[in-house]
VOGULUM-388476 format. One line per field, with one value per residue (C-alpha): z, x, y. Coordinates in steps of 0.1 Angstrom, whole numbers, plus 5000, padded with zeros to 4 digits. Layout:
N
c3 = Z|...
c1 = X|...
c2 = Y|...
! end
This chain:
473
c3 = 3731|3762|3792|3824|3837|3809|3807|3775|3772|3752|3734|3725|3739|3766|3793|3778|3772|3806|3821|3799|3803|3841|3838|3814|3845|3869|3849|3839|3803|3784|3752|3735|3712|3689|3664|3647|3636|3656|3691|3706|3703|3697|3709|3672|3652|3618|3604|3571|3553|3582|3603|3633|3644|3664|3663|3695|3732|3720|3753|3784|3824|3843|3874|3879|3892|3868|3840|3844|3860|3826|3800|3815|3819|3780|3772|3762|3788|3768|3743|3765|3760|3782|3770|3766|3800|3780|3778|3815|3800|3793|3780|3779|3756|3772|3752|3722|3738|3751|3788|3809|3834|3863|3882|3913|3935|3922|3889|3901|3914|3886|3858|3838|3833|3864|3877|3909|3918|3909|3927|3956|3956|3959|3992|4004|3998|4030|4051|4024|4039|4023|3997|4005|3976|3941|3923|3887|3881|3878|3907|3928|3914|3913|3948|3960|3937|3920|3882|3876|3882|3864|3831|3827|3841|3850|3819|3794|3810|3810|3777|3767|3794|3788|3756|3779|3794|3837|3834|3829|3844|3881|3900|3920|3891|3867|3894|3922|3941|3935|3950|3976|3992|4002|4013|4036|4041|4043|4014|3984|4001|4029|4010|3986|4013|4028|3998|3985|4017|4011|3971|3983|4005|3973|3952|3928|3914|3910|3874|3876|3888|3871|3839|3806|3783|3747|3732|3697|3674|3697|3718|3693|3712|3740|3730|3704|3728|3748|3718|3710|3743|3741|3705|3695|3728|3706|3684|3659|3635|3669|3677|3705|3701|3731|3767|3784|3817|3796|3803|3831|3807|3804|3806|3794|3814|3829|3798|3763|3741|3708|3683|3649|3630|3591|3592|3605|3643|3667|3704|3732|3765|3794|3832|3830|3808|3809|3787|3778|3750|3748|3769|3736|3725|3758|3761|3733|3749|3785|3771|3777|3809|3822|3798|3825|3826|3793|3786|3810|3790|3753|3777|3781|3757|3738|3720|3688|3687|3654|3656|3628|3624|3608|3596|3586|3578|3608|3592|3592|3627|3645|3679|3698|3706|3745|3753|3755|3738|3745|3758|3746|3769|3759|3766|3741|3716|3697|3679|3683|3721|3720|3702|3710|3693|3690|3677|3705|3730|3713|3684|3655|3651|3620|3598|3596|3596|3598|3633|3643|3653|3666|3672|3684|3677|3691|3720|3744|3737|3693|3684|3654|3635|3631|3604|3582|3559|3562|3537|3559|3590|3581|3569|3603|3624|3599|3602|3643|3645|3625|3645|3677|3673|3641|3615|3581|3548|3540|3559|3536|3556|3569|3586|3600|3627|3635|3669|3663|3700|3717|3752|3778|3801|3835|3839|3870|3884|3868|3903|3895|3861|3878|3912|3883|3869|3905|3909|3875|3884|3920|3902|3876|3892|3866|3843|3848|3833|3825|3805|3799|3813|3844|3872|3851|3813|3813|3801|3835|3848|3826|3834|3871|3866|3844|3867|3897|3875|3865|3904|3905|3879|3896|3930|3908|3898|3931|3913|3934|3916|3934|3933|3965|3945|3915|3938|3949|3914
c1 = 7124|7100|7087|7091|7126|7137|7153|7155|7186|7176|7206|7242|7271|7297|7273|7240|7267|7284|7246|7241|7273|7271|7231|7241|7274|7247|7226|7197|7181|7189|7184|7204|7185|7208|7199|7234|7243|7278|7280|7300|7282|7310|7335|7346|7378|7388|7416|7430|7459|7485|7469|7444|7421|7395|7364|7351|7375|7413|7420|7406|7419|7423|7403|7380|7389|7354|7373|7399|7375|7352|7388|7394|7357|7355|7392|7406|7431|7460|7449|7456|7479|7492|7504|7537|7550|7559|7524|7519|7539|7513|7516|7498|7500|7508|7524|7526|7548|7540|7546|7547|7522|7541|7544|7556|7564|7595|7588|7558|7582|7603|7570|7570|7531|7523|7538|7551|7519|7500|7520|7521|7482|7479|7493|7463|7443|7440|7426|7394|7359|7333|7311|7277|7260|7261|7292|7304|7339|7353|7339|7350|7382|7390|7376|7400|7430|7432|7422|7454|7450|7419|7427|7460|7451|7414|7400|7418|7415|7376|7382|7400|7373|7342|7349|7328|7332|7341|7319|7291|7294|7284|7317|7292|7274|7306|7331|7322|7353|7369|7337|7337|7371|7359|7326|7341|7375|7373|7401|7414|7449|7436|7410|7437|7454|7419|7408|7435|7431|7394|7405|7426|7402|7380|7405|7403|7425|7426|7427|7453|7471|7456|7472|7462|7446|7441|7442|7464|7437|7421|7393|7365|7379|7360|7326|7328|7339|7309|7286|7303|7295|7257|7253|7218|7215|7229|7203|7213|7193|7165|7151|7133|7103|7084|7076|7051|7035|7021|6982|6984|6971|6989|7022|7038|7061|7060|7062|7056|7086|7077|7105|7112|7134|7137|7106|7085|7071|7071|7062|7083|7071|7101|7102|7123|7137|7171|7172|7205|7204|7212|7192|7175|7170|7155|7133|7103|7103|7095|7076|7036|7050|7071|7064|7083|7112|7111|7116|7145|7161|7157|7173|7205|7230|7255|7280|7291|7330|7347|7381|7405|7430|7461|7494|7527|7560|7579|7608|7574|7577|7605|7615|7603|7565|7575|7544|7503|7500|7483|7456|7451|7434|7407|7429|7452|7428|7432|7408|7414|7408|7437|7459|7472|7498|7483|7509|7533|7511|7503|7521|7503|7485|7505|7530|7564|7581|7548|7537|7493|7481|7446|7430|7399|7377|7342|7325|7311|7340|7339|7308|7305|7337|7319|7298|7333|7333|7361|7384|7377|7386|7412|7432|7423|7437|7468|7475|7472|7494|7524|7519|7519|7541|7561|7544|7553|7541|7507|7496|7492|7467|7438|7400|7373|7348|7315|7293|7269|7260|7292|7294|7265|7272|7267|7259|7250|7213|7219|7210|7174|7174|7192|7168|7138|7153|7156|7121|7110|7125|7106|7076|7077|7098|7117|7125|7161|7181|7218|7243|7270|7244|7242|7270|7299|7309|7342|7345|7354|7323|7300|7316|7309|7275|7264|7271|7258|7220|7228|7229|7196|7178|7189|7174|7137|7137|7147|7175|7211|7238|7267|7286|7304|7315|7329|7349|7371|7376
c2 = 8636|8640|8625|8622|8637|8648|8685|8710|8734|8762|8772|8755|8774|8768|8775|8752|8731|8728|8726|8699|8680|8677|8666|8640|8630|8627|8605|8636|8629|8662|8678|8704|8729|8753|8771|8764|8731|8732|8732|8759|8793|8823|8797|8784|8780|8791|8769|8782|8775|8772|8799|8799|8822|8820|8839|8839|8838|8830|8818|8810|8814|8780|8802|8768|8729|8723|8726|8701|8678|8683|8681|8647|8636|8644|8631|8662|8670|8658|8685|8713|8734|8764|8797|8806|8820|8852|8857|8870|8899|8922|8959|8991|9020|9057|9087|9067|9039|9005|8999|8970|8966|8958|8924|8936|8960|8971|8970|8993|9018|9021|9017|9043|9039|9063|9092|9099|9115|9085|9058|9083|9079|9043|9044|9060|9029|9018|9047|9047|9039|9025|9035|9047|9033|9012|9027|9026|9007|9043|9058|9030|9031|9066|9069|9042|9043|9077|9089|9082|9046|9045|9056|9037|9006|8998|9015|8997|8964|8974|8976|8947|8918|8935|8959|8985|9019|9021|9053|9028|8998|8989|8977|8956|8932|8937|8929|8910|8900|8935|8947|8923|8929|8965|8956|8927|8934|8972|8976|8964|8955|8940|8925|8910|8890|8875|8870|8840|8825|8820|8808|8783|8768|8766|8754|8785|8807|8846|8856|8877|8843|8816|8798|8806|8782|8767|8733|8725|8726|8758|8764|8749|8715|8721|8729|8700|8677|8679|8679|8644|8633|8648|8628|8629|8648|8675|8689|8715|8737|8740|8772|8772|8800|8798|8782|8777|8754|8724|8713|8686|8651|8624|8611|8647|8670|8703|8724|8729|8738|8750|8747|8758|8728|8724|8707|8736|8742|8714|8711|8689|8681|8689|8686|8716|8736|8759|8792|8796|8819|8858|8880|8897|8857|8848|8878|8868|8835|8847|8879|8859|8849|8876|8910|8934|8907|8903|8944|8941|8918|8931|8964|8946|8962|8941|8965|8958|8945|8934|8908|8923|8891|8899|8875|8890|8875|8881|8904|8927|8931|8949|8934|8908|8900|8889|8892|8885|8918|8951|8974|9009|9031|9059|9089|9074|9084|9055|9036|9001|8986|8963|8937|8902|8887|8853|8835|8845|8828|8798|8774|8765|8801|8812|8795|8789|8826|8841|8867|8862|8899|8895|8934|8942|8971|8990|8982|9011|9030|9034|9014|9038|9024|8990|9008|9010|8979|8948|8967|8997|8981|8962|8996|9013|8985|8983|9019|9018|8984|9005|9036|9020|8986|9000|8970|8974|8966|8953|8919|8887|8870|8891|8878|8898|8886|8909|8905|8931|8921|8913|8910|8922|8951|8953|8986|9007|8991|8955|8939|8948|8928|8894|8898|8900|8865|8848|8861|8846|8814|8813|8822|8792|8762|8743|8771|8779|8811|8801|8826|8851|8881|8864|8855|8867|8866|8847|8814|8803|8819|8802|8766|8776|8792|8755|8734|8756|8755|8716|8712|8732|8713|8683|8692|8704|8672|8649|8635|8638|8657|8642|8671|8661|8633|8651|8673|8648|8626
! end
């Protein structure tokens, strides 16, 4: 495994995997390194017994053509499934009861989610200027949309995508295209309607419109699909522990890869290599290199968030679950950030008879309560999901994930830390940074941020990546 052309991905989840996949398309030599003997990162399934739970994204938005274009370059498409159209039902908790989040505009008007008042203020939206500066998600949408707004819609929904606080994050790294339609369009409204005229020309979808997304035997499918077509390209149980430029002699590449396998330390020569890891994985790689870049990204916080995965006979559960589920917002003063009901979305996520209740606790907002043990946290989420959706009895299935480093947050002065990574890569050509801290952290975004690097590694190494080609399969 080195040579000339050949290319190292550092690091075996859906975005090292979605680089890799499109290198190996365009006819790149490519080597996976992961530290875990399954492809797939946090994106793995849990089958047990007649129920499904997955311990890393349950679901995924269809916001990309890529991934179609990948399901049926991998043979997976049959496999995919879409959620139940109940599941664009979506619900927020206020006073103790659940509300719908409204679809429209008259179900905005008669929502019982807002008051008068706060309806009253989104009409305003239009005659708002622009922001003189970088603004946090709540400043931005306070300023724009009133508190009211903010605290029963944007703040949970902060909750539930990034498991973070608006307080904290910058509406500019954390969300582009919202902050793009007031820097170009002027306003969120009129931003709205330029804004799907310039998606449809790209062939994308909003997320707010795009189909949701599993496969039967859930979303593990995807990431060991690709490792099936990688094969020995795949290497599992490969740490990589550092990178460096490799001595100019011989026939070897660009850099030197030292990595730690079963067998001890070993170093591989590369043309260029793609760090896909965690930013606090990355950081001692880069650190003889880049030591300032390096103390950026150890300084990326990644909030702790627990999955609490519940099953219950279904008599256990008053009413119908029409619905994806729903978001609790911090003035609730609640101490989960949110429940799906799994099995509502999907088939195949509990047994016969039996109701899926996936709840999810921590993040900026509690990252205390992840100190409670599994018994502990399986009580607290018990106790919330029969105060809030009336659940009774004990549950007869129960699973708990920990990430004590979830999800990174984009908080207010990011840009500095991704203009230090272009920099890094200008500085050393044919090192490539490629993951969930970078360009956006849904699975979407990682599909498009892989192949946009793929197409970069490509170009390092003079090799066309036909993407023109791909776009019209």
């Amino acid at each position: 495994m080195s040579g000339r052309g050949l290319v190292i991905v550092a690091g075996g989840g859906i975005s090292g995997l979605s680089v890799a996949y499109w290198l190996r398309r365009w006819g790149v030599e490519v080597c996976v390194l992961e530290r875990e003997m399954v492809p797939g990162g946090t994106m793995q399934t849990v089958q047990d017994g007649g129920w499904l739970v997955e311990t890393g994204p349950t679901s995924a938005l269809e916001t990309t053509p890529l991934l179609g274009r990948m399901f049926e370059g991998l043979g997976i498409a049959g496999e995919r499934m879409y959620a139940n159209p109940a599941a664009d039902k979506r619900y927020i908790l206020r006073g103790g009861r659940l509300h719908p989040l409204p679809m429209g505009p008259l179900a905005f008007l008669l929502s019982g989610l807002w008051s008068a008042g706060g309806k009253a203020r989104l009409m305003k939206e239009p005659f708002i200027g622009r922001a003189a500066g970088e603004e946090t998600v709540a400043r931005f949408v306070e300023r724009r949309l009133g508190r009211e707004f903010l605290d029963y819609a944007i703040n949970p929904f902060v909750a539930g995508v990034y498991a973070g606080n608006p307080e904290e994050l910058s509406v500019r790294a954390a969300f582009p295209k919202l902050y793009a339609l007031e820097e170009k369009y002027g306003g969120l409204f009129r931003g709205l309607i330029g804004g799907a005229r310039e998606r449809k020309r790209r062939a994308e979808k909003a997320k707010d419109r795009a189909r949701m997304f599993s496969f039967g035997r859930g979303m593990q499918v995807f990431p060991l699909a690709i490792g099936k077509e990688l094969a020995q390209r795949f290497c599992g149980g490969s740490t990589v522990l550092g990178v460096r430029p490799a001595a100019r002699t011989g026939e070897g590449g660009e850099f030197t890869v030292t990595v730690s396998q079963s067998g001890g330390n070993t170093d591989l020569t590369a043309d260029a290599v793609v760090l896909s890891v965690p930013s606090y994985c990355a950081a001692p790689i880069v650190r003889p290199q880049f030591p300032a870049l390096a103390d950026m990204m150890e300084g990326v916080w990644y909030p702790p968030v627990a999955e609490v995965f519940l099953g219950y006979r279904s008599e256990q559960i008053p009413g119908d679950l029409d619905g994806f589920g729903y978001l609790v917002p911090e003035k609730e003063h609640r101490k989960i950030l949110g429940t799906i009901w799994s099995s509502s979305l999907f088939p195949h996520r509990a047994p016969p008879g039996h109701v899926a209740l996936t709840t999810f606790v921590g993040g900026s907002r509690q990252p205390e309560i992840l100190d409670r043990d599994d018994t502990g946290l399986n009580a607290l989420v018990q106790a919330e999901l029969t105060g809030v959706m009336g659940v009774r009895g004990d549950p007869v299935y129960s699973r708990v994930t920990r990430w004590k480093r979830a999800i990174p947050q984009y908080v207010l002065g990011y840009e500095r830390f991704t203009l230090a990574l272009d920099g890094a890569e200008r500085d050393m050509p044919g090192l490539f940074f490629c993951g969930n801290y970078r360009g956006g952290i849904a699975v979407g975004d990682c599909i498009v941020n892989g192949e946009k690097i793929a197409a970069r590694v490509a170009a390092h190494l003079g090799k066309p990546s036909r993407r023109d080609e791909e776009a019209v399969d």
